[in-house]
C-alpha distance (Angstrom), angle and dihedral (degrees) to the residues before:
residue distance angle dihedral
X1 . . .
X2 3.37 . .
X3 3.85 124.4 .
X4 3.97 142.3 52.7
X5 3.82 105.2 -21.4
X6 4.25 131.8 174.5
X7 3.72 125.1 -154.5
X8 4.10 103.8 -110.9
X9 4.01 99.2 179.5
X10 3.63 137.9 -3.3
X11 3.79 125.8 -150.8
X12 3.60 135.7 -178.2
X13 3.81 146.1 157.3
X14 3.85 92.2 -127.1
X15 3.53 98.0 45.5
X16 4.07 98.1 179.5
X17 4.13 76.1 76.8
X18 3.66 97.9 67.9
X19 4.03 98.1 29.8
X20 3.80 111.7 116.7
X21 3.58 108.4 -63.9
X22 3.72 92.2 18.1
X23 3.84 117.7 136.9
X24 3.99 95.1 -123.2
X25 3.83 91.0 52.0
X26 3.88 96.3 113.3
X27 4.13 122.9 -174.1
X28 3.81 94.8 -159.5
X29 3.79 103.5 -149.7
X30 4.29 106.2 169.7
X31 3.59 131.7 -9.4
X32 3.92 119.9 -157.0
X33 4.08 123.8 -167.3
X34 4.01 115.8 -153.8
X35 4.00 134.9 177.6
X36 3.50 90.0 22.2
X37 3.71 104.7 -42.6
X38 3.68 81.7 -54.0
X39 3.93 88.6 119.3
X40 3.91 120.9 40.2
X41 3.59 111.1 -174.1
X42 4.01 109.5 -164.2
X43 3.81 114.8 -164.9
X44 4.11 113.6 -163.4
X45 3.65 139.8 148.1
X46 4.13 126.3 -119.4
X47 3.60 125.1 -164.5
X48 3.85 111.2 -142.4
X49 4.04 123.6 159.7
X50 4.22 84.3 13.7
X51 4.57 76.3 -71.1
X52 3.84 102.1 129.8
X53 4.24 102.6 -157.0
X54 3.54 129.6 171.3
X55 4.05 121.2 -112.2
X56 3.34 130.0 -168.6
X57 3.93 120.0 -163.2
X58 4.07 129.3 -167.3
X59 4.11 109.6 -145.5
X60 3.84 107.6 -159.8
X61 3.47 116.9 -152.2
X62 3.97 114.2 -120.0
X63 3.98 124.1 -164.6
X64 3.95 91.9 -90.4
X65 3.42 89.2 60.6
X66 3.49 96.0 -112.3
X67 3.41 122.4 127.6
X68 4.24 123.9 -123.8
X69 3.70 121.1 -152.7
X70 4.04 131.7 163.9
X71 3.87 112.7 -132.4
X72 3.80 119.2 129.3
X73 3.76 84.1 -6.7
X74 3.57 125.1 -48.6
X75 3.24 124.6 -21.1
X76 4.45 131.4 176.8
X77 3.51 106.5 -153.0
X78 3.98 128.1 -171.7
X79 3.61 135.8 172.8
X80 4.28 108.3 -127.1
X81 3.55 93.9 -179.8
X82 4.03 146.2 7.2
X83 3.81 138.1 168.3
X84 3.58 116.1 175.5
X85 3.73 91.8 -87.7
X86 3.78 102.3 42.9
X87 3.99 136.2 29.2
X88 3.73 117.6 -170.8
X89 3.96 114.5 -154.1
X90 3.82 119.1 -163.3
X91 3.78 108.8 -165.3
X92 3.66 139.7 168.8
X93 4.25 122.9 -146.8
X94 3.42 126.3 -162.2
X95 3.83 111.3 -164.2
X96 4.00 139.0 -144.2
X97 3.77 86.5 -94.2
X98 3.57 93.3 43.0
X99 3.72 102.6 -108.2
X100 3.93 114.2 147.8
X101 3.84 107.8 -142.1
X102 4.28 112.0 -170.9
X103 3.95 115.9 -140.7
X104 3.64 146.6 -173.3
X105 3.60 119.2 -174.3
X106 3.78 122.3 179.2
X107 3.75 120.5 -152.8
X108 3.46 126.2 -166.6
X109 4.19 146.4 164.6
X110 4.03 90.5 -90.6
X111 3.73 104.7 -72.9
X112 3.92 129.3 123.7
X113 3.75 117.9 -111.6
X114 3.72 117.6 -89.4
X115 3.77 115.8 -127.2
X116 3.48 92.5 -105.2
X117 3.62 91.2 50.3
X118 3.78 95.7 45.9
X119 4.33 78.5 53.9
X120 3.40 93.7 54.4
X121 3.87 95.5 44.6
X122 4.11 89.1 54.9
X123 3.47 85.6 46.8
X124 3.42 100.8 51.0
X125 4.24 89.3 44.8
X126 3.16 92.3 52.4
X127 3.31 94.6 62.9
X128 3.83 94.2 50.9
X129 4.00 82.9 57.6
X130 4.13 89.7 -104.7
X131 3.67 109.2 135.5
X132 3.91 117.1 -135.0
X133 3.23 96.0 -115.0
X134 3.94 92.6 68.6
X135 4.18 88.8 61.3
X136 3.57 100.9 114.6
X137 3.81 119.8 -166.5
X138 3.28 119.5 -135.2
X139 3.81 114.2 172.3
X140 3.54 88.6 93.7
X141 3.87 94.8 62.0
C-alpha cells in the first residue's frame, strides 16, 4: 500500500460531500504503513473556500481490521482491494452533526480507469447503496 498514490474516482452516497469544494473531496498524494501496518498515515489535499491545503491523516488500526481516523469527523477507513496499480478504500464518515456519509475512493499511479475497472467500481458502489451516478472522476483535477 505503501508509496506515491493519486485519487482516480470518488464515490459517495451524499454526493454534495465530494462535489468540488466539498470536504470529502480527497487528492490522495502518499500513503505510508508503520508498526506493522498498524498505522497508515494518508497524506491528501482538499479544496475548501477555492484554498487548496495539504492534510495529512493517521488511520489506526482497530481489532476489525479497519482502520479509525479523525478528519471531518470520524471516519473508519479500509482498503477492499489493491494491485500494484490500484487500491480501492471503502470507508464510512460520521460528521460533526452526526451525519454518516458512505465512500469509495479509488487511488491509483495516474492512469484513468479501464472499462472493466470503471465496472467493477459501479459494482462495488452499488453495493454500498451509492448510485453510479455519484462516482466522480478525479484524475483530471
Amino acid at each position: 500500500l505503501e508509496g506515491k498514490w493519486v485519487t482516480t474516482a470518488i464515490a459517495a452516497d451524499n454526493v454534495d460531500k465530494i462535489e468540488r469544494g466539498g470536504p470529502l473531496r480527497l487528492y490522495i498524494r502518499n500513503i505510508t504503513c508503520t508498526e506493522a501496518c498498524s498505522k497508515m498515515e494518508v497524506t491528501f489535499y482538499v479544496n475548501e473556500n477555492n484554498q487548496c491545503s495539504q492534510t495529512k491523516i493517521t488511520g489506526y488500526r482497530q481489532e476489525d481490521g479497519n482502520y479509525r481516523a479523525q478528519f471531518e469527523g470520524d471516519n473508519v477507513f479500509k482498503p477492499v482491494a489493491a494491485t500494484e496499480d490500484i487500491i480501492v478504500f471503502a470507508s464510512e464518515n460520521v460528521d460533526r452533526a452526526g451525519r454518516t456519509t458512505n465512500l469509495v475512493l479509488v487511488a491509483g499511479k495516474g492512469q484513468p480507469l479501464t472499462p472493466e475497472q470503471h465496472e467493477k467500481l459501479e459494482a462495488y458502489a452499488k453495493e454500498h447503496n451509492i448510485p453510479p451516478e455519484n462516482i466522480r472522476d478525479l484524475l483530471a483535477t
